[in-house]
Chimera marker file (.cmm) of the C-alpha trace (Angstrom):
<marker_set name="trace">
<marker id="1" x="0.000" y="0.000" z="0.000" r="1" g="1" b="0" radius="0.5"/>
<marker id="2" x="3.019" y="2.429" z="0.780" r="1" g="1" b="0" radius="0.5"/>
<marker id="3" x="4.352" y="1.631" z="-3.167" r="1" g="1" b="0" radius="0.5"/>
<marker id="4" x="1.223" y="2.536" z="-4.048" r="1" g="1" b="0" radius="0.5"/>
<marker id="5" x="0.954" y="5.723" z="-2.217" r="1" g="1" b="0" radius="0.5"/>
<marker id="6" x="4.796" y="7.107" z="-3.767" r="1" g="1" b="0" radius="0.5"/>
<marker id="7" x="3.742" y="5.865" z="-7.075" r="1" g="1" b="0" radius="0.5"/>
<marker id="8" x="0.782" y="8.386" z="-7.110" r="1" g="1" b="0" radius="0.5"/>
<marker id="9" x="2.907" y="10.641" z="-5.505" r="1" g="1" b="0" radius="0.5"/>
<marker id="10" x="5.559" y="10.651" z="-8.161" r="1" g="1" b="0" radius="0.5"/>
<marker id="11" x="2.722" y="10.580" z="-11.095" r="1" g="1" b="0" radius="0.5"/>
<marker id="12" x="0.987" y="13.397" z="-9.039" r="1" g="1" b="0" radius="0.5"/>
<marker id="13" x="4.042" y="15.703" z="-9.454" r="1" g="1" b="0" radius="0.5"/>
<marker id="14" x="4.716" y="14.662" z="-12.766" r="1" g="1" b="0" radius="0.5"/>
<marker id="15" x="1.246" y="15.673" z="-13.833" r="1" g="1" b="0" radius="0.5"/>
<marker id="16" x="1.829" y="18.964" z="-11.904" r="1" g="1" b="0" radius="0.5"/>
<marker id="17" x="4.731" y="19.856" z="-13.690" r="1" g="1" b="0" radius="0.5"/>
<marker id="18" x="4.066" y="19.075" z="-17.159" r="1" g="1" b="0" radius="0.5"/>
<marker id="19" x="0.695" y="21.274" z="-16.306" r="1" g="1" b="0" radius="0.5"/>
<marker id="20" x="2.784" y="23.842" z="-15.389" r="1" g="1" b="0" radius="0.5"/>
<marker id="21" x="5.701" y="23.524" z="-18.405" r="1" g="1" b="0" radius="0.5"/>
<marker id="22" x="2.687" y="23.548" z="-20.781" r="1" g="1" b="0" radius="0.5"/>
<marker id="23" x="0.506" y="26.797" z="-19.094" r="1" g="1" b="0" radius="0.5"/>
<marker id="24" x="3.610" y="28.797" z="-18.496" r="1" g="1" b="0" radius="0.5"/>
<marker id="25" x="3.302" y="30.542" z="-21.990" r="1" g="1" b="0" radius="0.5"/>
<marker id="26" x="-0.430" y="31.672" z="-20.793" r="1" g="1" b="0" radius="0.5"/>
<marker id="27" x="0.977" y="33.332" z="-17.594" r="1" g="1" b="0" radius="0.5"/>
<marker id="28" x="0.887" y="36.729" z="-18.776" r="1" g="1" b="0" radius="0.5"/>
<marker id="29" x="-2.979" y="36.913" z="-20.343" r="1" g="1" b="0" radius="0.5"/>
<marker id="30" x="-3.952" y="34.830" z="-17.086" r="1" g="1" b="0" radius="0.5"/>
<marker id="31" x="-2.647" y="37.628" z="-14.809" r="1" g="1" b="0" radius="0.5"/>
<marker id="32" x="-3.986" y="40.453" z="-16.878" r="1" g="1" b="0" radius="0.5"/>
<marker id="33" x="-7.180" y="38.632" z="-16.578" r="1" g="1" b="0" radius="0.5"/>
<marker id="34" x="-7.147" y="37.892" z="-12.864" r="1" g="1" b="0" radius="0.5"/>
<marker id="35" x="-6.564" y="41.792" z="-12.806" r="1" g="1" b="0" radius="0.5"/>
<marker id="36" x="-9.071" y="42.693" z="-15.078" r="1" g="1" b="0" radius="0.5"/>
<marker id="37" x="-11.324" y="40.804" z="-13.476" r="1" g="1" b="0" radius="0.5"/>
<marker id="38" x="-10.436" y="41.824" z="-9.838" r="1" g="1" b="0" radius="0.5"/>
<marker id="39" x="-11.076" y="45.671" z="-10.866" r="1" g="1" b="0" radius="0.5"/>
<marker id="40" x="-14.068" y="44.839" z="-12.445" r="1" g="1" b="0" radius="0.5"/>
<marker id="41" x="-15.254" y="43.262" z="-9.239" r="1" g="1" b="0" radius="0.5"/>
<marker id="42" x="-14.142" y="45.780" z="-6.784" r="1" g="1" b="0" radius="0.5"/>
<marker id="43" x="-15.851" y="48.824" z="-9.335" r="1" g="1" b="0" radius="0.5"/>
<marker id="44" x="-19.429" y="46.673" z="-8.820" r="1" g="1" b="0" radius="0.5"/>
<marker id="45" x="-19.796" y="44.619" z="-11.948" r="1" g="1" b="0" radius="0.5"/>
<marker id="46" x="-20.466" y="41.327" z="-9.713" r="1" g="1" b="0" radius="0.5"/>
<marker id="47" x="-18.978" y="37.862" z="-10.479" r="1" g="1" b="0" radius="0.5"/>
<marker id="48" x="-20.636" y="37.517" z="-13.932" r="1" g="1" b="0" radius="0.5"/>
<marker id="49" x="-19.285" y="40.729" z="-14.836" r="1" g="1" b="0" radius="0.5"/>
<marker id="50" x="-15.810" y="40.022" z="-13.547" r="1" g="1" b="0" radius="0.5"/>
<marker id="51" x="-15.817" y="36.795" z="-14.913" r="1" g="1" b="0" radius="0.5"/>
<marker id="52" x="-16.475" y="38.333" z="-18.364" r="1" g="1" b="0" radius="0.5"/>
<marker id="53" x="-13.970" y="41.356" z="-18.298" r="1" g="1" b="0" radius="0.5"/>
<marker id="54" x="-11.398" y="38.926" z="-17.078" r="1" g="1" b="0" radius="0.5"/>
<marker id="55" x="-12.176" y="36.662" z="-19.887" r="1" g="1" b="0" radius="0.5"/>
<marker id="56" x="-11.743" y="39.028" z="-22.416" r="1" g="1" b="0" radius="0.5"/>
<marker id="57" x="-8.850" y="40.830" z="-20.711" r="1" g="1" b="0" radius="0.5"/>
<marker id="58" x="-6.865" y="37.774" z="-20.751" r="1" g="1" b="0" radius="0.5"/>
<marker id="59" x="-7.996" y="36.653" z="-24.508" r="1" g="1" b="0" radius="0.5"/>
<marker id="60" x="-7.120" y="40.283" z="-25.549" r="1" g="1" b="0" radius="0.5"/>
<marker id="61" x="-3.718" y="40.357" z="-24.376" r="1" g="1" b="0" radius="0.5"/>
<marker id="62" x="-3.003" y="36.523" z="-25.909" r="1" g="1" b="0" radius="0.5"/>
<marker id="63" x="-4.157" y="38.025" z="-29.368" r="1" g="1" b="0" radius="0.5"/>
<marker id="64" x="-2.563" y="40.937" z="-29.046" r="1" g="1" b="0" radius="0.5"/>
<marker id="65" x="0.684" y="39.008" z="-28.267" r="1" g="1" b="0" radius="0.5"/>
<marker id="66" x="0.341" y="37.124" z="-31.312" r="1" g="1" b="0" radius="0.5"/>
<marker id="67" x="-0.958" y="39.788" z="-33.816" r="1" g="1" b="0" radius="0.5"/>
<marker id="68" x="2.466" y="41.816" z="-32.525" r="1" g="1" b="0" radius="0.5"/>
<marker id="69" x="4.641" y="38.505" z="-33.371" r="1" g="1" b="0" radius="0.5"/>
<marker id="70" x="3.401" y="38.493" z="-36.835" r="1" g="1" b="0" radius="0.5"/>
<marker id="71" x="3.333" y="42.080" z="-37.779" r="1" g="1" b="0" radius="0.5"/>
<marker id="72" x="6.714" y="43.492" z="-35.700" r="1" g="1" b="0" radius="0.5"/>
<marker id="73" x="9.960" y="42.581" z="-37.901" r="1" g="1" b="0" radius="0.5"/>
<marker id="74" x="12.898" y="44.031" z="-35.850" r="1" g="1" b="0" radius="0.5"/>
<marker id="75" x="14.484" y="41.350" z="-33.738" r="1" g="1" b="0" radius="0.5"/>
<marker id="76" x="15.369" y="43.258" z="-30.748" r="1" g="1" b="0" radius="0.5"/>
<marker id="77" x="11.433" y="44.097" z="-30.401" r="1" g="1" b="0" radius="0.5"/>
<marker id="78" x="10.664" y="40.710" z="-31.163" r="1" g="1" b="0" radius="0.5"/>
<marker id="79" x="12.758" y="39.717" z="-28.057" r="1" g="1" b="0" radius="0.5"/>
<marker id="80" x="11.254" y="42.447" z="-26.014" r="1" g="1" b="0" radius="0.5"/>
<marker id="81" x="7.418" y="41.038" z="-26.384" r="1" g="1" b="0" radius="0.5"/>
<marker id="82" x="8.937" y="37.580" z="-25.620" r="1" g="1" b="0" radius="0.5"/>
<marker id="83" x="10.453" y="38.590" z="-22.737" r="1" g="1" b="0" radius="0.5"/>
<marker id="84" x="6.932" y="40.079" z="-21.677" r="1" g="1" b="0" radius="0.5"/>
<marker id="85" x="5.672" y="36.339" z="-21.837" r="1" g="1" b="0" radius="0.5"/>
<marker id="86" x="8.692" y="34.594" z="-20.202" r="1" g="1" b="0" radius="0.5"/>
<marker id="87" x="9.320" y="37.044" z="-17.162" r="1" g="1" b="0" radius="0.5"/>
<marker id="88" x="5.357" y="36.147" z="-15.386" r="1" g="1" b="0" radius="0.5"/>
<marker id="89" x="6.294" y="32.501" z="-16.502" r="1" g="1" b="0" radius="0.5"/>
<marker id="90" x="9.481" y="32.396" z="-14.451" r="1" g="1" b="0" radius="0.5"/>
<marker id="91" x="8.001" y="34.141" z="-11.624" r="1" g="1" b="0" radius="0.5"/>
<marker id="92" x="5.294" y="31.172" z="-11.458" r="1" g="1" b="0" radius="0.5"/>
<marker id="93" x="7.855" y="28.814" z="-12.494" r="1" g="1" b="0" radius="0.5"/>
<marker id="94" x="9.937" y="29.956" z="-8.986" r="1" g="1" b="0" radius="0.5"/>
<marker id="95" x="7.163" y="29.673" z="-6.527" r="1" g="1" b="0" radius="0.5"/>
<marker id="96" x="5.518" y="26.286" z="-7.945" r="1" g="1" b="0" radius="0.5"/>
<marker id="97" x="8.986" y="24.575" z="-8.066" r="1" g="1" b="0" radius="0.5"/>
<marker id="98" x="9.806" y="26.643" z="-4.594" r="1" g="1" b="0" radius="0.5"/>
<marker id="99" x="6.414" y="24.667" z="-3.410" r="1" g="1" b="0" radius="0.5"/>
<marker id="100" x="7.305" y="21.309" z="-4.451" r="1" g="1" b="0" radius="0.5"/>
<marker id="101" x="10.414" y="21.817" z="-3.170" r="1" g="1" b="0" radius="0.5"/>
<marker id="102" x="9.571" y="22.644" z="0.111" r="1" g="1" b="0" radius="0.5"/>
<marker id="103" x="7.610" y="19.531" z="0.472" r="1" g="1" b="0" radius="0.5"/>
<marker id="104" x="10.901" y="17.470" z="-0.507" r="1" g="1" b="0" radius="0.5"/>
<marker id="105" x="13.531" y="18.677" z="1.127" r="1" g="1" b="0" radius="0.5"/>
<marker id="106" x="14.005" y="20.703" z="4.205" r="1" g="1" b="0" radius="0.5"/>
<marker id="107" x="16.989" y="22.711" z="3.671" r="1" g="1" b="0" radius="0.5"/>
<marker id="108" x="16.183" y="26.327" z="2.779" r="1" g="1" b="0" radius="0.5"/>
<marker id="109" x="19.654" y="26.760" z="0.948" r="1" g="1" b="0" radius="0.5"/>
<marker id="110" x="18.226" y="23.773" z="-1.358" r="1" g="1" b="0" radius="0.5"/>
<marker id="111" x="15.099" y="24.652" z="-1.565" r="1" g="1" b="0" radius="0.5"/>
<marker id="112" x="16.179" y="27.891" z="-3.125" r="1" g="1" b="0" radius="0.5"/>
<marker id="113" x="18.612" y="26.811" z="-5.431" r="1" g="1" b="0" radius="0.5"/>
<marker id="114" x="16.439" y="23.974" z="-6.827" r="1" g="1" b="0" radius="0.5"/>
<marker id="115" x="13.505" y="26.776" z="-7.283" r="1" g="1" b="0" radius="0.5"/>
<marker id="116" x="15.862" y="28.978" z="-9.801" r="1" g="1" b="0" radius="0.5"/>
<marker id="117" x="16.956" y="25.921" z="-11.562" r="1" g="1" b="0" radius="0.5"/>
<marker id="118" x="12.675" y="25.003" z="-11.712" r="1" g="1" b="0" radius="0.5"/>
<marker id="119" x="12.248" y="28.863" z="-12.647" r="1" g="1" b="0" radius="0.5"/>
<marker id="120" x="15.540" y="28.554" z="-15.285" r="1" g="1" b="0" radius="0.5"/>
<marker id="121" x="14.023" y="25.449" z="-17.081" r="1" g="1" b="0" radius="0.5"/>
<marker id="122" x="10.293" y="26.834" z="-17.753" r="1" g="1" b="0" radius="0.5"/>
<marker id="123" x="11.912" y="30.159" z="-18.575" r="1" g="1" b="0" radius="0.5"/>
<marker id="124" x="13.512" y="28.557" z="-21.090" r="1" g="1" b="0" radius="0.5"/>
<marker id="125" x="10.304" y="26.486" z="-22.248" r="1" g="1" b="0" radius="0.5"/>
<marker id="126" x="8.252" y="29.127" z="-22.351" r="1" g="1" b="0" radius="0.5"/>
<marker id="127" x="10.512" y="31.587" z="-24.840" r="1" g="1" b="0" radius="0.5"/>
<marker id="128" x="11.132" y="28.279" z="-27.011" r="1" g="1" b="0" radius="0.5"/>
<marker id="129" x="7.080" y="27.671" z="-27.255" r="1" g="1" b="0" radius="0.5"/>
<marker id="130" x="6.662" y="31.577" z="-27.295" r="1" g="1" b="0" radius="0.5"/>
<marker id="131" x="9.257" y="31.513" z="-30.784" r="1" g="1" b="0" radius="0.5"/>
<marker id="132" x="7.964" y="28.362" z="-32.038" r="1" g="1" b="0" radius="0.5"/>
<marker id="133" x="4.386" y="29.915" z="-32.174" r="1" g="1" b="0" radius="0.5"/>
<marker id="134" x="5.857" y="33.320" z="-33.309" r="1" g="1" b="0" radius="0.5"/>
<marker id="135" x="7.129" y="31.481" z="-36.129" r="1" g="1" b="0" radius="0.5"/>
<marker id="136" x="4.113" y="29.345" z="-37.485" r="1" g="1" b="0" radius="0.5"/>
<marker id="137" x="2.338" y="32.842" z="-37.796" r="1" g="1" b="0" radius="0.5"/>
<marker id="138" x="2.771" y="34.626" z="-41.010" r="1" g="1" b="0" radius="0.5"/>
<marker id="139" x="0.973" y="37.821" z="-42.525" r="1" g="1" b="0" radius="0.5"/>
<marker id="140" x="-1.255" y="36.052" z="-44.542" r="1" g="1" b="0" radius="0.5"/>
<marker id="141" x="-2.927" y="34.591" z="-41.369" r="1" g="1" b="0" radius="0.5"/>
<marker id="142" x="-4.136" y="37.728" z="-39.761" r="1" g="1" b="0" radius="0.5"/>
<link id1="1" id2="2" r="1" g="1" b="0" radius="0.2"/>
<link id1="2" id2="3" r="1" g="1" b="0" radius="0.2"/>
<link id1="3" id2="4" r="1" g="1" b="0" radius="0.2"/>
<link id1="4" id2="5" r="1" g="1" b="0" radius="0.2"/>
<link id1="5" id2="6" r="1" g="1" b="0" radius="0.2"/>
<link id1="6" id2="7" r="1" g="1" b="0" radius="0.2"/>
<link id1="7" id2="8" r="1" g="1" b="0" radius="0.2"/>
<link id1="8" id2="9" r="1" g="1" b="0" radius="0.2"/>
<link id1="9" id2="10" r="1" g="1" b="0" radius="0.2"/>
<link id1="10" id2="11" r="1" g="1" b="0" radius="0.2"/>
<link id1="11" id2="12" r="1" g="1" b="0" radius="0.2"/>
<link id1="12" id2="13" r="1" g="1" b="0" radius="0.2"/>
<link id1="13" id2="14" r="1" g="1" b="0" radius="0.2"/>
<link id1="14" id2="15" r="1" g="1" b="0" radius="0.2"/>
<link id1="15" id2="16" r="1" g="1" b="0" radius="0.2"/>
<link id1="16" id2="17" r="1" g="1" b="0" radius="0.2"/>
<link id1="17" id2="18" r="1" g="1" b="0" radius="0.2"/>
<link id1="18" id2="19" r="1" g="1" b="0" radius="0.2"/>
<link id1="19" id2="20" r="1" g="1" b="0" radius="0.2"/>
<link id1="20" id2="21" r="1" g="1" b="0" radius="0.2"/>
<link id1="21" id2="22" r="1" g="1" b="0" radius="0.2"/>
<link id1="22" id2="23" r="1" g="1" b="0" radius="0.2"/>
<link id1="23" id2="24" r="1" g="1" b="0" radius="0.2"/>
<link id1="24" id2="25" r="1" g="1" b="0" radius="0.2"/>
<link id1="25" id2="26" r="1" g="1" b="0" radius="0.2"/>
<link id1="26" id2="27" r="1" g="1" b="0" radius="0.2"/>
<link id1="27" id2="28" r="1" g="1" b="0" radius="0.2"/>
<link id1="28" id2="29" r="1" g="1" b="0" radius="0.2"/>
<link id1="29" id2="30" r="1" g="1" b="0" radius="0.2"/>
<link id1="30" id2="31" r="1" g="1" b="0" radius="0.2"/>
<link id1="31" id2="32" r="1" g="1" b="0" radius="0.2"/>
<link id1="32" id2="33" r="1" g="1" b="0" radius="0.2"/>
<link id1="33" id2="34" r="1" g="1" b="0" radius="0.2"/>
<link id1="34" id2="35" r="1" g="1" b="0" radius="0.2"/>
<link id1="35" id2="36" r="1" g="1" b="0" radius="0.2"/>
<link id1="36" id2="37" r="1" g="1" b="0" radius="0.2"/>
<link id1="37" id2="38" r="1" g="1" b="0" radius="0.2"/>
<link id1="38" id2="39" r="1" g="1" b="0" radius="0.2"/>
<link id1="39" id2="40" r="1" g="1" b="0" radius="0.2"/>
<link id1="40" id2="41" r="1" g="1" b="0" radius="0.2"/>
<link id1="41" id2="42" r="1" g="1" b="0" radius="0.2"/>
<link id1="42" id2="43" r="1" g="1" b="0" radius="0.2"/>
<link id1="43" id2="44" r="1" g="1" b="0" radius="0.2"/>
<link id1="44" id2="45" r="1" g="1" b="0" radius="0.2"/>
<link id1="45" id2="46" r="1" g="1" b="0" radius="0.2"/>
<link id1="46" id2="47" r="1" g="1" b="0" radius="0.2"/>
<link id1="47" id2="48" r="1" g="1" b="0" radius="0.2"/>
<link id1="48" id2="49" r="1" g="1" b="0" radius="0.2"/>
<link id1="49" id2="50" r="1" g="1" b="0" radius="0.2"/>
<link id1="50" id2="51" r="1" g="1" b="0" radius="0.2"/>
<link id1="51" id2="52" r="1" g="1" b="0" radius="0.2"/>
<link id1="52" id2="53" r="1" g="1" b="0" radius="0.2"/>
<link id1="53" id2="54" r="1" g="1" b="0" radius="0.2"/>
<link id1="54" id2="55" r="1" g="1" b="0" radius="0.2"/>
<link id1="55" id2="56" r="1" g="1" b="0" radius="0.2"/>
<link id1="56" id2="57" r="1" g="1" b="0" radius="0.2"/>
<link id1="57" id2="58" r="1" g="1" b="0" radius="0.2"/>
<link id1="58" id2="59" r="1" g="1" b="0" radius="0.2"/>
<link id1="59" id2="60" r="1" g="1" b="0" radius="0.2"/>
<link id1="60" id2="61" r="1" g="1" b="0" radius="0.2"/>
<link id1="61" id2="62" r="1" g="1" b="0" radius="0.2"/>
<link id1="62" id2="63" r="1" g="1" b="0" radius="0.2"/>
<link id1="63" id2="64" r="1" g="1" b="0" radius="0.2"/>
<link id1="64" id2="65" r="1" g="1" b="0" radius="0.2"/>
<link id1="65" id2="66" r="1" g="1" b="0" radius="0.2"/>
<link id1="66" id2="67" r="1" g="1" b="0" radius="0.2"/>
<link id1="67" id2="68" r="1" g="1" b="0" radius="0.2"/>
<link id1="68" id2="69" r="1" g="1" b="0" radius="0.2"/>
<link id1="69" id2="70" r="1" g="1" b="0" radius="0.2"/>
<link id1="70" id2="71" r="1" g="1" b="0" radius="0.2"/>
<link id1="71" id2="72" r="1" g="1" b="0" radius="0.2"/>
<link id1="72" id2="73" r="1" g="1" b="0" radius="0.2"/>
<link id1="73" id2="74" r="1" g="1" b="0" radius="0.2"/>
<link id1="74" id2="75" r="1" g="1" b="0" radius="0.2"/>
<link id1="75" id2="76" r="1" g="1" b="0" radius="0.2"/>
<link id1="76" id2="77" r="1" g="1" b="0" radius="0.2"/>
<link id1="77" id2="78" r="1" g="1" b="0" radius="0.2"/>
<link id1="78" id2="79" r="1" g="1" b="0" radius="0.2"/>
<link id1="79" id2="80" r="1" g="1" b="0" radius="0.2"/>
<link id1="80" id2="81" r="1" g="1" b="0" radius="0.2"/>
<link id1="81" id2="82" r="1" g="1" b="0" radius="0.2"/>
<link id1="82" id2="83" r="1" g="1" b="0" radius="0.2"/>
<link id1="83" id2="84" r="1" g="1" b="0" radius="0.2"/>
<link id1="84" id2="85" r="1" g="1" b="0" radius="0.2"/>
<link id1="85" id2="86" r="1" g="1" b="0" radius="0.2"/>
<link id1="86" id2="87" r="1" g="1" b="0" radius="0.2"/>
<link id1="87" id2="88" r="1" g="1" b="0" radius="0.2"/>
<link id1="88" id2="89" r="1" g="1" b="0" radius="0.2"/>
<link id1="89" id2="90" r="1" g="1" b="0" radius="0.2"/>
<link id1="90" id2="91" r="1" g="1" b="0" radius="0.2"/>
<link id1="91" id2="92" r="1" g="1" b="0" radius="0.2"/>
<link id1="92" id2="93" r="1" g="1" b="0" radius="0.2"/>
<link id1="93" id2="94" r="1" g="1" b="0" radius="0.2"/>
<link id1="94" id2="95" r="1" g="1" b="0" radius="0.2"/>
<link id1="95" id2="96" r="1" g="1" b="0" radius="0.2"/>
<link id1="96" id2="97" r="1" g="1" b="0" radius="0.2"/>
<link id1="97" id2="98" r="1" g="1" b="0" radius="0.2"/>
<link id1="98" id2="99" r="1" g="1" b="0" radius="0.2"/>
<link id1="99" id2="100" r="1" g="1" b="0" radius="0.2"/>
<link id1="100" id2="101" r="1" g="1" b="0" radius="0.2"/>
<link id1="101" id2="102" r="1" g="1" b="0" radius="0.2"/>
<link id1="102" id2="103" r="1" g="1" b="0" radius="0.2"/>
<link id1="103" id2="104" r="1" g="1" b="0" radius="0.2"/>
<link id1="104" id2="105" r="1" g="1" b="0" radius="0.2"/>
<link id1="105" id2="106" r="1" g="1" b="0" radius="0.2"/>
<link id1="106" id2="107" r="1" g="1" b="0" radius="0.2"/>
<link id1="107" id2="108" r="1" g="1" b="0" radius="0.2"/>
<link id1="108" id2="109" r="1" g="1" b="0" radius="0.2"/>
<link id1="109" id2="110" r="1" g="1" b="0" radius="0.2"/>
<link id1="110" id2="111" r="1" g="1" b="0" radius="0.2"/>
<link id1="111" id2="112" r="1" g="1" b="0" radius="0.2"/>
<link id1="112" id2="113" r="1" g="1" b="0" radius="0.2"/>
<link id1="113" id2="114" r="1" g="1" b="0" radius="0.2"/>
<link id1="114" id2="115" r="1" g="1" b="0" radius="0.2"/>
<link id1="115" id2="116" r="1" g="1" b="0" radius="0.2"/>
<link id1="116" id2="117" r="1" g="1" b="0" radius="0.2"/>
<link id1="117" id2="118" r="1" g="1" b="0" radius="0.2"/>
<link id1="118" id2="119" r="1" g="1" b="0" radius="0.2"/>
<link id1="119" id2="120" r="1" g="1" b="0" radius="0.2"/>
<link id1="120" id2="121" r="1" g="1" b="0" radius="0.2"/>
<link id1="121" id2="122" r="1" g="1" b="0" radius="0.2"/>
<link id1="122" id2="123" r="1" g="1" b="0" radius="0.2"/>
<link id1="123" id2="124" r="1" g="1" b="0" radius="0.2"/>
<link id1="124" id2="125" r="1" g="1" b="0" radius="0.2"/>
<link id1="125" id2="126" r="1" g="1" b="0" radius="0.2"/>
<link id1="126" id2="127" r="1" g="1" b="0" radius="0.2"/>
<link id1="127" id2="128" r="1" g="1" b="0" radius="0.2"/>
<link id1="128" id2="129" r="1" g="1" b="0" radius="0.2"/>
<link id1="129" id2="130" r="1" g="1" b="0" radius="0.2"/>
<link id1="130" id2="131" r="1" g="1" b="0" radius="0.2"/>
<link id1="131" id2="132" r="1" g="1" b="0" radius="0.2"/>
<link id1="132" id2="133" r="1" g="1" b="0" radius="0.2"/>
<link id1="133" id2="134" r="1" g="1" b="0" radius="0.2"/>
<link id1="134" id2="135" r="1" g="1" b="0" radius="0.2"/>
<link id1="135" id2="136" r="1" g="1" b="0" radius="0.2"/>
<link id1="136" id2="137" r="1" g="1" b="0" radius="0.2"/>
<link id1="137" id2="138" r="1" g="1" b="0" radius="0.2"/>
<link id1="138" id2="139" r="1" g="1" b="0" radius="0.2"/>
<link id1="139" id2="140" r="1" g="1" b="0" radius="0.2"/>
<link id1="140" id2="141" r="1" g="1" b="0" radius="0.2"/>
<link id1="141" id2="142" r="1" g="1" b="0" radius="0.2"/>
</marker_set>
């Protein structure tokens, strides 16, 4: 029963972070939609209202992303709109890892240093899926 119980631990954590390697390119729209939304709830619009600003705040800012991909030539800017996707990612990237991490091991020294590796590698994902789906768009798509 013990087997059992590290088995679904391991597959547990595996799930978690290939969840998180694969939403890290989303981090940005997610938190301009949890803002969105927040505001929108705080200025009286309710839960359905917030709900639906945050929606569209968060699809907004993906499209936008996208659209500015495919039109903007210049490298350099090209790297500046990435980085605008990969710095939320590695942000979320540090705390999840710093959270799994905590549960693992109990030296803080490790803790930390395994959390910037965590935050290194989904940096890294996330500008390699953020160029790969700069590069499938074209002009003749928008």
């Amino acid at each position: 029963m013990i087997f059992l119980g590290i088995l679904l631990g391991l597959a547990a954590i595996a799930l978690f972070c290939w969840l998180l390697f694969t939403l890290a390119v989303f981090a940005l729209p997610f938190f301009a939609a949890v803002s969105a939304g927040t505001w929108a709830h705080q200025t009286g619009a309710g839960w359905l209202g917030a709900i639906v600003v945050g929606l569209i705040a968060g699809g907004i800012t993906l499209g936008i992303g996208q659209v500015l991909f495919a039109v903007v030539r210049p490298m350099w800017a090209r790297l500046l709109f990435a980085l605008a996707f990969v710095i939320p990612a590695v942000i979320v990237g540090y705390h999840a890892t710093h959270g799994i991490a905590k549960l693992a091991m109990p030296s803080e020294t490790w803790q930390i240093v395994f959390s910037i590796i965590g935050a290194i590698a989904i940096g890294v994902t996330t500008l390699l899926r953020v160029a790969a789906s700069a590069s499938s768009w074209d002009l003749a798509q928008i």
